[in-house]
C-alpha positions as CSV (number, residue, x, y, z in Angstrom):
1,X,0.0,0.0,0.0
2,X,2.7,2.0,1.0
3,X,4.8,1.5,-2.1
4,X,1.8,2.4,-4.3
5,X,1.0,5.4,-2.5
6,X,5.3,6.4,-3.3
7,X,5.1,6.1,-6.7
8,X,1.8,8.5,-7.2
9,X,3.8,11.9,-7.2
10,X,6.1,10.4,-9.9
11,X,3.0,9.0,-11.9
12,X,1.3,12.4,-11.4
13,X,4.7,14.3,-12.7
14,X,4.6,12.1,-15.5
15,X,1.2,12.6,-16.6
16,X,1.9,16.6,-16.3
17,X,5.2,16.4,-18.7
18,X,2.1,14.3,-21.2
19,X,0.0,16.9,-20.9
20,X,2.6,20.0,-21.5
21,X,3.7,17.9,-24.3
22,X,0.1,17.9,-25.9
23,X,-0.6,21.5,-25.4
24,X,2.6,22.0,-27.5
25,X,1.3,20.2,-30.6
26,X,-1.2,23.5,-31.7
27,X,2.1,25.2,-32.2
28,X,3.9,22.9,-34.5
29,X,1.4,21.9,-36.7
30,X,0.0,25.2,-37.1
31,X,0.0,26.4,-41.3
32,X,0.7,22.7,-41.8
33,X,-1.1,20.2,-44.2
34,X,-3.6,17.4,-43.1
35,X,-1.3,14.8,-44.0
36,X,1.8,16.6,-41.5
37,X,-0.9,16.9,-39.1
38,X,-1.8,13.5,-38.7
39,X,1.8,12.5,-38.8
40,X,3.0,14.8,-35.8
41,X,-0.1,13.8,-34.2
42,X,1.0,9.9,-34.4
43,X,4.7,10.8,-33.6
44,X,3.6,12.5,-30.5
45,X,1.2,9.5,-29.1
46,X,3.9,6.9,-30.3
47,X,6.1,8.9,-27.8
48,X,4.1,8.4,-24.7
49,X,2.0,5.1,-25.5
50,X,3.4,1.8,-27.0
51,X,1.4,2.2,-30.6
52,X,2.8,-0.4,-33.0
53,X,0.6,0.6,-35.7
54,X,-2.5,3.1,-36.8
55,X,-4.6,3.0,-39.5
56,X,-6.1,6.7,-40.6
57,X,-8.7,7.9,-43.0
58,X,-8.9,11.1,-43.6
59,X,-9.0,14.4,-45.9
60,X,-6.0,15.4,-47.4
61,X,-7.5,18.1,-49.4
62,X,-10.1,20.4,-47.8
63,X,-13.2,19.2,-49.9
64,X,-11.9,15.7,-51.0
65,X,-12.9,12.1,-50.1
66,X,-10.7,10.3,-46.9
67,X,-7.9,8.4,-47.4
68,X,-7.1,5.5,-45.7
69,X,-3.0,5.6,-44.8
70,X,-1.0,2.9,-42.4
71,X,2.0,3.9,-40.4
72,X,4.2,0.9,-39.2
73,X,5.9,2.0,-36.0
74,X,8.0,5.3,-36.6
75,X,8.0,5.0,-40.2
76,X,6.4,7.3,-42.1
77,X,2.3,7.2,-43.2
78,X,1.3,5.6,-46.9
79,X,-1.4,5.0,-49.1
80,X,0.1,1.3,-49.9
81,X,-1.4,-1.5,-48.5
82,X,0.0,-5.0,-48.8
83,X,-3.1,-7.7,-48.9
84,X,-2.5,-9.2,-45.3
85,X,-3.0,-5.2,-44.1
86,X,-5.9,-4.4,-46.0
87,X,-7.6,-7.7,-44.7
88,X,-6.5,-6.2,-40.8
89,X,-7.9,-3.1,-42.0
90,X,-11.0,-4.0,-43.0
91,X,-11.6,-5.9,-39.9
92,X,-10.7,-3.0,-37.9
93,X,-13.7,-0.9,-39.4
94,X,-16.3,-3.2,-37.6
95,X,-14.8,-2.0,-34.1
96,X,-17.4,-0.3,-32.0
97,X,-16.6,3.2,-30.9
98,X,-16.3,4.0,-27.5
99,X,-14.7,-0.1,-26.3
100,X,-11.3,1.4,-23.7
101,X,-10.7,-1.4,-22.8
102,X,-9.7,-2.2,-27.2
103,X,-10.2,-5.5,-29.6
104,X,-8.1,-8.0,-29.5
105,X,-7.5,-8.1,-33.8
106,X,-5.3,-11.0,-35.6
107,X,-2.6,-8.9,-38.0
108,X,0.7,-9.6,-40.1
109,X,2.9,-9.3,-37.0
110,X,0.5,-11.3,-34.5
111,X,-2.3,-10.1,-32.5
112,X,-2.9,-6.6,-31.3
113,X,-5.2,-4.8,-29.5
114,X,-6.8,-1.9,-31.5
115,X,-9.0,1.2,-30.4
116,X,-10.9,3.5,-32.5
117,X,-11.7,6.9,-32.8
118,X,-13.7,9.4,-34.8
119,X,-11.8,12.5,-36.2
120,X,-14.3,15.0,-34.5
121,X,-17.9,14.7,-34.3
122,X,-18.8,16.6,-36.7
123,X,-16.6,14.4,-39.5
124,X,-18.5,11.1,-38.8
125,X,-16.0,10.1,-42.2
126,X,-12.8,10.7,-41.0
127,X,-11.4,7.8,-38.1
128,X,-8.3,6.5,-36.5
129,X,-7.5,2.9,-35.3
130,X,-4.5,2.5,-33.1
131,X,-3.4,-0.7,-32.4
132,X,0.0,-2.3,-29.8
133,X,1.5,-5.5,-28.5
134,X,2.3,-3.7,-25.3
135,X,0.9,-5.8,-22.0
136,X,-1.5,-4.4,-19.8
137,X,-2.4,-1.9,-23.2
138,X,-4.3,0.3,-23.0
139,X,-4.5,2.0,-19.7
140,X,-6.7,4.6,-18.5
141,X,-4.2,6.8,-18.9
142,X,-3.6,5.8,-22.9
143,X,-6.7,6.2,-23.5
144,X,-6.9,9.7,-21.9
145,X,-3.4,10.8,-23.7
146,X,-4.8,9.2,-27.1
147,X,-8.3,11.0,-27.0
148,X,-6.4,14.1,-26.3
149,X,-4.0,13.9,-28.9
150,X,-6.8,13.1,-31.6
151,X,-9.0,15.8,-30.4
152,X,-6.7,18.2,-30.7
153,X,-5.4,17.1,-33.9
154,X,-9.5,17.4,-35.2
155,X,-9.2,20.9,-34.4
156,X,-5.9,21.5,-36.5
157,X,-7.4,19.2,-39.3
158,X,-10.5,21.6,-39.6
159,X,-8.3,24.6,-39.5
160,X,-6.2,23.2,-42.1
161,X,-9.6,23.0,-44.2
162,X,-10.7,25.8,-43.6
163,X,-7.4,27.5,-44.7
164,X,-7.2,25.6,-47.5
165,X,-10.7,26.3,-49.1
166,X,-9.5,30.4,-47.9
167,X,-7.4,30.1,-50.3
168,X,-9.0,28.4,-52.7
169,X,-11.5,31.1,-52.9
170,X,-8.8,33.5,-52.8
171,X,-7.1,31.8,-55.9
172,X,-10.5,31.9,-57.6
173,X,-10.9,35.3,-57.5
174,X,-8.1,36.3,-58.3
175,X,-8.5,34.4,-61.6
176,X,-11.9,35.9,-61.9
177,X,-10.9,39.1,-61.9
178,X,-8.1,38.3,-63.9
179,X,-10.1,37.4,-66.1
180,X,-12.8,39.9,-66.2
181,X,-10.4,42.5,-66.5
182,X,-9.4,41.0,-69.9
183,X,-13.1,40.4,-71.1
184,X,-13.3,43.8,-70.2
185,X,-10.6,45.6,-71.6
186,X,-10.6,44.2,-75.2
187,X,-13.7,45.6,-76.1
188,X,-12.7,49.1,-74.7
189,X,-9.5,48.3,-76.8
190,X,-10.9,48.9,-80.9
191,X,-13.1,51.6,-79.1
192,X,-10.1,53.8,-78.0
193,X,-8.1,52.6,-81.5
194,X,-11.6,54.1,-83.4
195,X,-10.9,57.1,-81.6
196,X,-7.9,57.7,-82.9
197,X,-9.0,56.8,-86.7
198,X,-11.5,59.5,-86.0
199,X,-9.7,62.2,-85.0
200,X,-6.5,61.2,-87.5
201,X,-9.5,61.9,-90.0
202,X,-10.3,64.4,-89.1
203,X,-13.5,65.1,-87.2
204,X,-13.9,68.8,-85.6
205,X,-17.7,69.2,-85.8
206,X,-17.9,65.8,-83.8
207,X,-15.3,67.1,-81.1
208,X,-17.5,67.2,-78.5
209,X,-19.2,63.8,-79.0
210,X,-15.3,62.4,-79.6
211,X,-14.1,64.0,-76.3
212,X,-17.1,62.6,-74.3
213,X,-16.5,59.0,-75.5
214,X,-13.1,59.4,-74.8
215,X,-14.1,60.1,-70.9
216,X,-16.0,57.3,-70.5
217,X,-13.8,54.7,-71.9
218,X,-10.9,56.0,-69.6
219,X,-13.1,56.1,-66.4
220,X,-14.1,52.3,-67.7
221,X,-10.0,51.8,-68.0
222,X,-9.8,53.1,-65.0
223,X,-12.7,51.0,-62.9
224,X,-11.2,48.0,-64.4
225,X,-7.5,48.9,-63.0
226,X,-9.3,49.4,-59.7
227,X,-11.1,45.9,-59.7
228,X,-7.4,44.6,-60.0
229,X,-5.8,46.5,-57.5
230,X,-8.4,44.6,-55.3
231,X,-6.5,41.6,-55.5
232,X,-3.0,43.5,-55.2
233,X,-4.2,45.3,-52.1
234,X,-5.7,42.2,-50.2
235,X,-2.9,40.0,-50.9
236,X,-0.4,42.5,-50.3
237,X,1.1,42.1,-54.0
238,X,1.3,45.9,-55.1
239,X,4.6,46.3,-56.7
240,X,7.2,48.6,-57.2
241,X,9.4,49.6,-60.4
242,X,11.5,52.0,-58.8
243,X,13.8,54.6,-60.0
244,X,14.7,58.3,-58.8
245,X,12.3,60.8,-60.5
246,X,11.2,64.4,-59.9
247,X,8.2,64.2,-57.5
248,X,7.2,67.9,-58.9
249,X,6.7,66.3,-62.4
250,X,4.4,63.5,-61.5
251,X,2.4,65.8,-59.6
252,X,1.7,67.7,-62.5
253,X,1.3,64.8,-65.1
254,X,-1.5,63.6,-62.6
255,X,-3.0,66.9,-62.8
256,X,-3.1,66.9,-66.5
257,X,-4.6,64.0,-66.7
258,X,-7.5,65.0,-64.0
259,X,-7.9,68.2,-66.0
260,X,-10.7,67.0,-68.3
261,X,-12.8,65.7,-65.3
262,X,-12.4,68.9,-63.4
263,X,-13.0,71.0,-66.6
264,X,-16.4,69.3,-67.0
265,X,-17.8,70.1,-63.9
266,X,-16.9,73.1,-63.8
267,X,-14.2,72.8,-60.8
268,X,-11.8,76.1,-59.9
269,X,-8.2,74.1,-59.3
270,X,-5.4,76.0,-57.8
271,X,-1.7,74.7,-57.7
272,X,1.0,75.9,-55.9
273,X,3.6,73.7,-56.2
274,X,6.5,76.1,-56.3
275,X,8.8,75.3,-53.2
276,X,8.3,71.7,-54.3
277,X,12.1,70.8,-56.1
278,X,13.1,67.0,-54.5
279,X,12.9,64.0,-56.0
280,X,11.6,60.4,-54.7
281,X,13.0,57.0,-55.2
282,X,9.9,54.9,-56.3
283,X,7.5,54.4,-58.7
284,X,6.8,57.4,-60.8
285,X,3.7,55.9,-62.3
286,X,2.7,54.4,-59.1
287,X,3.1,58.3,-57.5
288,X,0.8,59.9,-60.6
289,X,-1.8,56.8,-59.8
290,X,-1.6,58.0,-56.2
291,X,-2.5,61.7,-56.8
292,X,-4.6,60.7,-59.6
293,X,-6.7,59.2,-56.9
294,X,-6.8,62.2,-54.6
295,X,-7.7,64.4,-57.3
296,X,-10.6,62.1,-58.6
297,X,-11.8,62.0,-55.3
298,X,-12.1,65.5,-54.9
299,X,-13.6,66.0,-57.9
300,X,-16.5,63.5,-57.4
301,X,-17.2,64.9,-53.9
302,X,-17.3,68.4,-54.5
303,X,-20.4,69.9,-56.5
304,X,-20.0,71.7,-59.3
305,X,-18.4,74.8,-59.8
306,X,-16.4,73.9,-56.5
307,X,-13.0,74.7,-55.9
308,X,-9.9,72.2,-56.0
309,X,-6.6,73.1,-54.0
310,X,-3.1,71.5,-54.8
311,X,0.0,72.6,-52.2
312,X,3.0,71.2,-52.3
313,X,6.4,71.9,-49.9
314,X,9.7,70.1,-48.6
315,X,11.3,70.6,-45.5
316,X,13.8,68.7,-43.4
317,X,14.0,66.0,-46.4
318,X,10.5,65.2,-46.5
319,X,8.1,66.3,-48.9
320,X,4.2,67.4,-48.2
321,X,1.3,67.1,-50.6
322,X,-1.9,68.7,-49.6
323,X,-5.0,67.9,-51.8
324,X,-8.5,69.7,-50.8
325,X,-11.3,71.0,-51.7
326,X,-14.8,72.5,-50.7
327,X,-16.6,69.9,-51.2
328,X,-19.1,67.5,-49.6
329,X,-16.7,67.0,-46.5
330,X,-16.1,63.4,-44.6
331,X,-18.5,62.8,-41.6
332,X,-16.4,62.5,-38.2
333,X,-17.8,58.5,-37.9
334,X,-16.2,57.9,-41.2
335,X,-13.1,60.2,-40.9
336,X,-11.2,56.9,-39.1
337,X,-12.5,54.6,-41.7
338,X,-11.7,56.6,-44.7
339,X,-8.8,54.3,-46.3
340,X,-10.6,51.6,-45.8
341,X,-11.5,49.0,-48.7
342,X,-14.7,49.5,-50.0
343,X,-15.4,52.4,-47.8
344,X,-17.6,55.1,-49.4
345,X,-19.6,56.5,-46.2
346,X,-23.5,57.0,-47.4
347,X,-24.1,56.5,-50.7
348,X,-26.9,58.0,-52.5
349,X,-29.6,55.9,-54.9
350,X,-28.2,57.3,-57.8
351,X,-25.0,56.9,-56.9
352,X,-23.9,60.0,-58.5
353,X,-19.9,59.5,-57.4
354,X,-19.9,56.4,-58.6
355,X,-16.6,54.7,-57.7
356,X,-15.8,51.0,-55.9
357,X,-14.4,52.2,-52.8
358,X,-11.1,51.2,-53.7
359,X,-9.0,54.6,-54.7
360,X,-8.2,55.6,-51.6
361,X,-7.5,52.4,-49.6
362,X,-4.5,52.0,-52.2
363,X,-3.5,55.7,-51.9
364,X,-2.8,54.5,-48.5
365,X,-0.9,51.3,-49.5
366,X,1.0,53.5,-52.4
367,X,2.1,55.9,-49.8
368,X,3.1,53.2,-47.3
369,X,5.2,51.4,-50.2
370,X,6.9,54.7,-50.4
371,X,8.2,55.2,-46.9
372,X,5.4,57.5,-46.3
373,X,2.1,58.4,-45.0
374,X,-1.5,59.3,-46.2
375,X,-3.5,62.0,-43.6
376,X,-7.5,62.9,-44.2
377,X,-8.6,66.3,-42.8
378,X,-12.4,67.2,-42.3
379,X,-14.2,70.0,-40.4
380,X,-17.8,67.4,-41.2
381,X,-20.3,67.2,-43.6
382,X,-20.4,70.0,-46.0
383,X,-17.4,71.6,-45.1
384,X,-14.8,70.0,-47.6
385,X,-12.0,68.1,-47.0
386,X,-7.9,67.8,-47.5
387,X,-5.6,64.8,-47.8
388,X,-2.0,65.4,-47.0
389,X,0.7,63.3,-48.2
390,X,4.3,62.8,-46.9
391,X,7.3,61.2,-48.9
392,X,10.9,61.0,-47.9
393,X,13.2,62.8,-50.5
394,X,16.7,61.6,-52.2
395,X,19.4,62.7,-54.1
396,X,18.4,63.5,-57.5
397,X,20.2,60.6,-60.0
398,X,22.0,62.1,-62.6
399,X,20.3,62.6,-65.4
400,X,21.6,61.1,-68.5
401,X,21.9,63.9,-71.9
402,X,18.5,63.4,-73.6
403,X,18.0,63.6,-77.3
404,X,15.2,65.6,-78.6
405,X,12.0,63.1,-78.6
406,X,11.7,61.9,-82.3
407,X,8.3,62.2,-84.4
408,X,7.6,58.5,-83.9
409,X,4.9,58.8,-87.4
410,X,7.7,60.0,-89.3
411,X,10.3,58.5,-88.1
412,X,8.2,54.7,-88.9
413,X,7.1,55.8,-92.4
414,X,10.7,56.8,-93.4
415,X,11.7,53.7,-92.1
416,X,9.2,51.7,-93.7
417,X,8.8,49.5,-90.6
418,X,6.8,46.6,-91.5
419,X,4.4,45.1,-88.2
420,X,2.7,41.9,-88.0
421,X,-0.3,41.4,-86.2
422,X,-2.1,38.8,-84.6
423,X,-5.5,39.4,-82.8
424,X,-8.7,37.1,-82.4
425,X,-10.7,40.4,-82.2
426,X,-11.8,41.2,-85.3
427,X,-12.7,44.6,-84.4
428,X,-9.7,45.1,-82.3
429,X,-7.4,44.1,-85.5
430,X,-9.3,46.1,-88.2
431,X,-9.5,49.2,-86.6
432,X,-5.6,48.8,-85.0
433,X,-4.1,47.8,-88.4
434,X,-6.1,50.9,-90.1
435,X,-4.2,53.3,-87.5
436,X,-1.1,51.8,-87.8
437,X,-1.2,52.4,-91.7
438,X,-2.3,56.0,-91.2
439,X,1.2,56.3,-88.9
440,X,3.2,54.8,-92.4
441,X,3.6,51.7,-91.4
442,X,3.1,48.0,-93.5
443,X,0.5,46.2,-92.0
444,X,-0.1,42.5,-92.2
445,X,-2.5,40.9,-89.7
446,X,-3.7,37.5,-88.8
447,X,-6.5,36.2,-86.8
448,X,-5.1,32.8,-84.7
449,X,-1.7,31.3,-84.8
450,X,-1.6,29.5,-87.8
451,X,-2.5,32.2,-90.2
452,X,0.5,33.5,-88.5
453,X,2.6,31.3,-88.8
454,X,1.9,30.7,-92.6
455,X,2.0,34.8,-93.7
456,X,4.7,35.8,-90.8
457,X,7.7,34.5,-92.2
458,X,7.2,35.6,-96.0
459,X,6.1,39.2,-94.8
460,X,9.5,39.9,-92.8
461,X,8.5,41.8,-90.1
462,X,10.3,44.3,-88.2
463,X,8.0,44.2,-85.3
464,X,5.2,41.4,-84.2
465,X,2.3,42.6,-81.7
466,X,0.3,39.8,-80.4
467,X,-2.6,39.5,-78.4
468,X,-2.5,37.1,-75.7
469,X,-5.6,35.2,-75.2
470,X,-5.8,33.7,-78.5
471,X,-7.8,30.5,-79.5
472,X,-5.6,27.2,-79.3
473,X,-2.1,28.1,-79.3
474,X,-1.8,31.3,-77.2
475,X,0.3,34.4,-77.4
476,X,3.4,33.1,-75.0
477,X,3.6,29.5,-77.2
478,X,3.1,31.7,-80.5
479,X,6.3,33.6,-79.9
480,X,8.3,30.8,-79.3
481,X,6.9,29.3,-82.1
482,X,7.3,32.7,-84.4
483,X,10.8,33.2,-83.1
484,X,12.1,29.1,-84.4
485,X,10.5,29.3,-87.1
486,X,13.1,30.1,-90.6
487,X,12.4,33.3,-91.4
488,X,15.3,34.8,-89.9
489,X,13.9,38.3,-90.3
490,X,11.0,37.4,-87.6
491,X,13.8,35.4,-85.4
492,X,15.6,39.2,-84.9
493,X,11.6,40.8,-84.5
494,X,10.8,43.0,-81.8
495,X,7.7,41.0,-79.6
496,X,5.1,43.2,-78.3
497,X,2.6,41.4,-76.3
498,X,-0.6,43.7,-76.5
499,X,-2.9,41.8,-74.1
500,X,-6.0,42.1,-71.6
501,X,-4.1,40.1,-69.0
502,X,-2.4,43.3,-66.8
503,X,-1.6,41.7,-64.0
504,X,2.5,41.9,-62.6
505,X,2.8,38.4,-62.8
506,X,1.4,38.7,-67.1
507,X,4.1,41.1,-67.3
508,X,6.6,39.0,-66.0
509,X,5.4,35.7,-67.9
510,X,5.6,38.1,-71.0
511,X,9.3,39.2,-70.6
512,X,10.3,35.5,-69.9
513,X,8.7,34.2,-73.0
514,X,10.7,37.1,-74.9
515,X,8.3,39.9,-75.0
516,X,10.4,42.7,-75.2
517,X,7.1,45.1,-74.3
518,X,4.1,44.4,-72.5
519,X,1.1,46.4,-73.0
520,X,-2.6,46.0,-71.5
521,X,-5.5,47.5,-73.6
522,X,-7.0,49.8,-74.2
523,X,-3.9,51.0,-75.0
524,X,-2.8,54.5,-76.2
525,X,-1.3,54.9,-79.8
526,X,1.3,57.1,-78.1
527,X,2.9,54.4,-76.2
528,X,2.2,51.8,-78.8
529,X,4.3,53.9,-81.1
530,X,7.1,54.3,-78.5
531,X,7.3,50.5,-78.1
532,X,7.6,50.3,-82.0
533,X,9.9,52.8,-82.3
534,X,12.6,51.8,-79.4
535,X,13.0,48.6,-82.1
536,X,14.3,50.8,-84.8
């Protein structure tokens, strides 16, 4: 009696060290798969209780069927069952539940004593058998440990799920508004290119109408680059092509390119920008899309007539923007929640700002990516509003001797450039090969990749643009195909991938399937020009 009642504390200490051990599992399995779950889950119970074998069957994948896995001692869990296995298996499935005291099953290594449980009750599919040789197996205290362990491993295995459908649904999306962003932009594509055949033309009495068009497709543009920004924002993939630029000049170039917004509603803008003479290192068009932002929101929430107020400084290294205006002002409930994603306060029935909510949560995230800070400023509703901006200044990077810019339509018709190109649109490729001509280039185009491939190499090309999302072979295989084929005029070609897709990572693909430009419709002929011409 005596000698039992000695060995309790030891017993007791050693079912504390158990338990500590058990609470530490959470940790290590945490952003792990199902499968490493299960395994840790085993290694830890084989640790404390003499378990010769278990038998799983469970989800490796967050909406699949279980699996049924063996793990032999320490060695590691598989799918592959020999015959004398499955036949111990399948006997094991007949165990009742909730037996402590186990069942006494025949196996390939002699008999063992097996208990089962369910992997949470609320995943009547998913079980575990474990099974020793052990004497005296198992003891109340096995059993405890055991249920512990597999409890605590349900809860990881459901987490796993859960993170794994999470992600699924965020890979989904993304692909969704990948894709809707391309659906999207290629009919706004031979819409902007028929713009420019109109006014190269020669249209003056329809100015008006041309101009109006014009706005709307670039607030469409610019909704669509806002429904990808979604993605970049959320997932924290907003990226940087940095280089050391004049802040003072992309201020202005995102006020020039407000200008006709604020010109139609009749807005007063003032800029004082004077003192402002430092330069950033960052993203110059990120920085224009920043201010862009500002100055489209000002422009929506302030009524017409209204006026608009750009201030700019530097001091002590650090440069401050200040947009405001005297507009419709930022209740003080909403002031904190202002840079919020899909924040837009009350919105009226006729939604007359229109907008997704989205410009000023990556104003934010563009000014953090820049070492700096976004501030909103409002006396209430009614009484207008100001967003301040700070950046950190640098060193100006000296500035290389710049050639005059060249007259890109000249300079291609003296040439004689000859372009092939290759788009599934037919309107896109009509109206895009008609401008092109106007510009004096030779135009051959083709609808899918082997029309290409039989005009390209005859024709000689000096330049190929190719859409991306073409029918059966795409625009990335087309290349490669384009480039070995034996023309060795179209080997030497200039690539221009001229696509929907305008994600960072289509860029990148582009460039690594030898792309040497990558541009997202609607695209403007100015740039398209400037790609053609940098091949000359």
């Amino acid at each position: 009696m005596a000698s039992s009642t000695n060995e309790r504390p030891e017993d007791d200490r050693g079912a504390l060290r158990d338990l500590m051990g058990l609470l530490a599992l959470p940790a290590l399995w945490a952003g792990k798969d199902p499968r490493s779950i299960i395994d840790l889950m085993a290694g830890a119970i084989s640790r404390i209780v003499p378990v010769r074998v278990a038998i799983a069957e469970v989800r490796l994948r967050s909406r699949g069927t279980p699996v049924a896995l063996i793990r032999l001692g320490a060695g590691p869990w598989t799918e592959q069952f020999t015959p004398e296995w499955l036949a111990f298996a399948h006997t094991c499935r007949s165990i009742p539940l909730y037996s402590d005291r186990g069942v006494a099953v025949p196996s390939p290594i002699g008999e063992l004593r097996v208990l089962r449980f369910f992997m949470g009750a609320g995943a009547r599919d998913e079980r575990i058998w474990l099974a020793s040789q052990a004497p005296g197996f198992p003891t109340i205290n096995n059993v405890a440990f055991m249920r512990a362990a597999v409890s605590l491993a349900v809860s990881g295995l459901q987490t796993a799920y859960s993170e794994a459908e999470r992600s699924e649904a965020l890979r989904a999306k993304d692909e969704f508004l990948a894709l809707l962003g391309h659906e999207l932009r290629n009919p706004l594509a031979p819409i902007v290119t028929a713009l420019g055949l109109i006014r190269r033309k020669g249209a003056a009495h329809l100015e008006d109408e041309i101009s109006l068009i014009g706005r709307q497709v670039h607030h469409l543009s610019r909704l669509v680059d806002d429904l990808l920004d979604i993605t970049r924002i959320t997932r924290d993939r907003v990226d940087l092509e940095r280089s050391v630029f004049e802040l003072r000049q992309a201020l202005l170039e995102a006020v020039e390119m407000v200008l006709p917004m604020l010109e139609q509603r009749r807005h007063s803008l003032q800029v004082d920008i004077g003192e402002l003479t430092g330069s950033v290192d960052g993203d110059a068009h990120r920085l224009r899309q920043l201010f862009t932002n500002l100055l489209v929101n000002a422009g929506k929430y302030t009524p017409e007539g209204g006026e608009i107020r750009v201030h700019a400084h530097q001091a002590a290294g650090q440069a401050s923007v200040t947009i405001s205006d005297n507009g419709s002002g930022i209740e003080p409930d909403l002031l904190p929640r202002v840079f919020d994603l899909f924040e837009q306060g009350k919105v009226s029935s006729d939604r007359a700002q229109g907008g997704l909510g989205i410009g000023l949560a990556l104003v934010r995230k563009l000014a953090m990516l820049h070492e700096g800070s976004v501030t909103a400023h409002s006396e209430g509703a009614g009484k207008g509003a100001s967003f301040t901006v700070r950046l950190p200044l640098c060193q100006p990077a000296a500035a290389p001797a710049s050639a005059p810019a060249p007259d890109l339509a000249q300079s291609a018709a003296a040439k004689g450039q000859r372009v092939f190109l290759v788009d599934d649109n037919n309107d896109a490729r009509e109206t895009l090969s008609s401008l092109l001509g106007m510009f004096g280039y030779k135009v051959m185009a083709a609808a899918e990749a082997g029309e290409a491939l039989r005009k390209a190499p005859d024709f000689e090309p000096d330049a190929v643009i190719l859409d991306i999302g073409l029918p059966g072979m795409d625009g990335y295989q087309l290349a490669g195909a384009m480039r070995s084929s034996d023309g060795a005029k179209l080997r030497d070609a200039r690539f221009i991938a001229l696509t929907g897709y305008g994600q960072e990572s289509d860029r990148a693909r582009a460039l690594t399937a030898g792309f040497h430009t990558h541009l997202v419709k609607p695209v403007q002929i100015d740039e398209l020009l400037l790609a053609l011409h940098r091949q000359a």
